[in-house]
C-alpha positions as CSV (number, residue, x, y, z in Angstrom):
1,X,4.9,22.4,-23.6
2,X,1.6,20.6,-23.8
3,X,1.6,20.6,-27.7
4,X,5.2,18.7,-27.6
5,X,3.7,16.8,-25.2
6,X,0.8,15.6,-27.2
7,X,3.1,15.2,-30.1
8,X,4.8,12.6,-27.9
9,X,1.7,10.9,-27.5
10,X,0.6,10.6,-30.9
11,X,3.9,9.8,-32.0
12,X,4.7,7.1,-29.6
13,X,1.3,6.4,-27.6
14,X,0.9,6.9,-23.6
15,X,2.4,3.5,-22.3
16,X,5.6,3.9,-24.4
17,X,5.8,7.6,-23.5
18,X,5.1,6.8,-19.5
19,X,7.7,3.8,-19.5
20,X,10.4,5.9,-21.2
21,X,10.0,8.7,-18.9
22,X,10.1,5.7,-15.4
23,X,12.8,4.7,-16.6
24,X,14.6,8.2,-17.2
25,X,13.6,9.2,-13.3
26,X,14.7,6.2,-12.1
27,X,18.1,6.2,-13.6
28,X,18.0,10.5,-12.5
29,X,16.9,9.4,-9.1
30,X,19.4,6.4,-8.8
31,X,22.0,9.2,-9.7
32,X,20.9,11.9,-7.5
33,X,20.4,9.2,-4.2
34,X,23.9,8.0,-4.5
35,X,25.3,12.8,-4.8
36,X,23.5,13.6,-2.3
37,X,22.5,10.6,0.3
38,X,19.7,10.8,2.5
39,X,19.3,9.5,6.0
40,X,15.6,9.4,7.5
41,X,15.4,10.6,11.0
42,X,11.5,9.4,11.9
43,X,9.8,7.2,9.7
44,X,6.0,6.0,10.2
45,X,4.9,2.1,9.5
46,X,1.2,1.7,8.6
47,X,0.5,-1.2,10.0
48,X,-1.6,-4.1,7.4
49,X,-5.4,-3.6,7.0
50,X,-6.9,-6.8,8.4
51,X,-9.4,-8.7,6.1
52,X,-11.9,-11.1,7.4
53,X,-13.9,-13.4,5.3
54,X,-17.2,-13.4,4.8
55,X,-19.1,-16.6,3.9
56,X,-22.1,-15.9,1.3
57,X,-25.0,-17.9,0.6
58,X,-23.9,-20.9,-1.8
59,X,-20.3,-21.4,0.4
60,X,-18.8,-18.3,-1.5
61,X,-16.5,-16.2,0.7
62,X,-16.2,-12.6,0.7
63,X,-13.4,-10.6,1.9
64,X,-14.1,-7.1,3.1
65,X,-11.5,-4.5,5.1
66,X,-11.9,-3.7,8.6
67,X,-12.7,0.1,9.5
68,X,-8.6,2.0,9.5
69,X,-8.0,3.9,12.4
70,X,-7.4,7.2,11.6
71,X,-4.3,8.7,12.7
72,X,-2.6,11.9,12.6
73,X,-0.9,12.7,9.4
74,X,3.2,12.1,10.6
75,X,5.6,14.9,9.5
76,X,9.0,12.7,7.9
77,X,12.1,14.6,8.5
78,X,14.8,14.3,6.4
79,X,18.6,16.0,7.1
80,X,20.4,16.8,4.3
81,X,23.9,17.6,5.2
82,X,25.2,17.1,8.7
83,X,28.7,19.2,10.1
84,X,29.7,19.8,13.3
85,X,28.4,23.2,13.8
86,X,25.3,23.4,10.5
87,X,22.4,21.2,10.2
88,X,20.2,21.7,7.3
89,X,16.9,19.6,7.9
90,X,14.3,19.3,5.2
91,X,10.7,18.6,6.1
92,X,8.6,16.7,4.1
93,X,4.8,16.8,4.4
94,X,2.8,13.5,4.5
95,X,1.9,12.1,1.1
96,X,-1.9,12.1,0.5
97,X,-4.4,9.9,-1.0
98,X,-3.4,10.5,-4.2
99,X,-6.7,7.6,-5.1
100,X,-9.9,8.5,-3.7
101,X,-13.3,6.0,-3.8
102,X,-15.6,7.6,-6.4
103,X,-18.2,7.0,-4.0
104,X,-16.6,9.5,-1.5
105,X,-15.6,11.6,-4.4
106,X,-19.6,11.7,-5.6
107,X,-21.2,12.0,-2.1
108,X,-18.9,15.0,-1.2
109,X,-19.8,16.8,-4.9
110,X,-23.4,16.0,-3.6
111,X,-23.0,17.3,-0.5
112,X,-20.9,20.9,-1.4
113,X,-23.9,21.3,-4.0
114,X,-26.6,21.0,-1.5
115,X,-25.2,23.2,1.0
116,X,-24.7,26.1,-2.1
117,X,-28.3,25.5,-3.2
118,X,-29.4,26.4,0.4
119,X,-27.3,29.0,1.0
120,X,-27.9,31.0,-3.0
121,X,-32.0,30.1,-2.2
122,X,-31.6,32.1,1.5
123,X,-29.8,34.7,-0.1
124,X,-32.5,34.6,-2.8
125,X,-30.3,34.2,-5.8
126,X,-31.9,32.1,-9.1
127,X,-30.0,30.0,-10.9
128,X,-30.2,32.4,-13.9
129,X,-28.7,34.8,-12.0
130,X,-25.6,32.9,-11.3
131,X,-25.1,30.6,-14.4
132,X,-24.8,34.1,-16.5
133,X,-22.0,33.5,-19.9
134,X,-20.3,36.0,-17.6
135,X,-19.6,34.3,-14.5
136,X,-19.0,31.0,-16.6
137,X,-16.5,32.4,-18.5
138,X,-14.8,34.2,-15.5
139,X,-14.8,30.9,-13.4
140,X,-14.3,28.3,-16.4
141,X,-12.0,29.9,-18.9
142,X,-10.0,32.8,-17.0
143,X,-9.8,31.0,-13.8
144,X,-9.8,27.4,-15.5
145,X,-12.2,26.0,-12.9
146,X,-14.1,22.6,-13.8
147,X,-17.9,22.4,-14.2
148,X,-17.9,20.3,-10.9
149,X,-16.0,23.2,-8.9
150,X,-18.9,25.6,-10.3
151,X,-21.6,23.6,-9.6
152,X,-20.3,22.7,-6.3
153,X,-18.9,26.3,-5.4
154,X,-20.9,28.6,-6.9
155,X,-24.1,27.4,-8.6
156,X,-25.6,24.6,-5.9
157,X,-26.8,22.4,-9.1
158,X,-25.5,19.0,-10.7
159,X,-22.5,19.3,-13.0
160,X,-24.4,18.4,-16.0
161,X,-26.9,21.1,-15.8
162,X,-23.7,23.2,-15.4
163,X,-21.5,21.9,-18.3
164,X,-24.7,21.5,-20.3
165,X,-25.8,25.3,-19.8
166,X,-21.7,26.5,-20.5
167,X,-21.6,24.7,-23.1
168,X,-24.4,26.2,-24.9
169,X,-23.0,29.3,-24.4
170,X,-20.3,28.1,-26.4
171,X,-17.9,28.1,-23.1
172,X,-15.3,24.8,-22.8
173,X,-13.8,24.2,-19.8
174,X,-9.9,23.5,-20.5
175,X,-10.4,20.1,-19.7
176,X,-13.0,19.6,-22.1
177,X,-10.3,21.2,-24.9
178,X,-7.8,19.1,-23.6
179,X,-10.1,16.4,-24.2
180,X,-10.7,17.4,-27.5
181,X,-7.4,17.7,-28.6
182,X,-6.7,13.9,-27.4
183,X,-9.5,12.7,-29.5
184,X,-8.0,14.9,-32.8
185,X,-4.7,13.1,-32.5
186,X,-5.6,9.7,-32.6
């Protein structure tokens, strides 16, 4: 599937290729809302994020969002077909994040990394004995884990030292080929 895929691309390029396919779910979905209609049962609003200027030296003004509360995730219930006697109810979980801040994303890689390197140096394990073309091949190829997930999982190192030291042992993560493969088609 991914070669037809990336025959698509080259073919057509990734805006063309992501518009066609909007507009094919759109026109499925418009199709599929008006079979089978759907009535929400509880719905959550989020209510706006406030933003309050900030004035800067030299009159500029500089917006910045105040702190969200956090609240519980809310569960949206959905029935599908209602009869007198059978009720079939659908439960949808809450739609994550599907953005995170890169700074969030870096301090938490930071953080998982430190905690491994503590935990391999009280258990007295080197990184040698960890970043072995075993393990990385086990982890990175067979279980198709990135070098980040190693690093942060396993070794308690940065990523780099990680991809640099797979990749030496000639061992690709299949992001990396994936990569690769993108570059070879244009």
């Amino acid at each position: 599937m991914d070669q037809d895929i990336y025959a698509l691309v080259g073919k057509y390029g990734f805006k063309s290729l992501h518009n066609r396919l909007t507009e094919i779910m759109k026109s499925e979905y418009e199709y599929l809302k008006n079979q089978f209609p759907v009535s929400p049962v509880n719905t959550a609003v989020v209510p706006p994020v406030p933003v309050e200027p900030q004035v800067e030296k030299g009159g500029k003004r500089k917006y910045t969002k105040k702190a969200q509360v956090q609240s519980a995730p809310v569960e949206q219930v959905v029935t599908v077909s209602e009869t007198p006697e059978i009720k079939d109810v659908l439960v949808v979980a809450p739609v994550q994040n599907a953005y995170r801040d890169p700074r969030e994303v870096k301090a938490f890689q930071k953080a998982g990394e430190e905690e491994r390197h503590k935990l391999n140096e009280a258990a007295g394990l080197q990184l040698s004995q960890i970043l072995t073309k075993e393990n990385l091949k086990q982890w990175i190829e067979t279980e198709g884990h990135t070098y980040a997930w190693v690093a942060r999982e396993k070794a308690g190192c940065p990523d780099t030292q990680v991809a640099a030291t797979a990749q030496m042992m000639g061992i690709k993560s299949t992001f990396s080929k994936k990569r690769a493969m993108m570059m070879k088609h244009r």
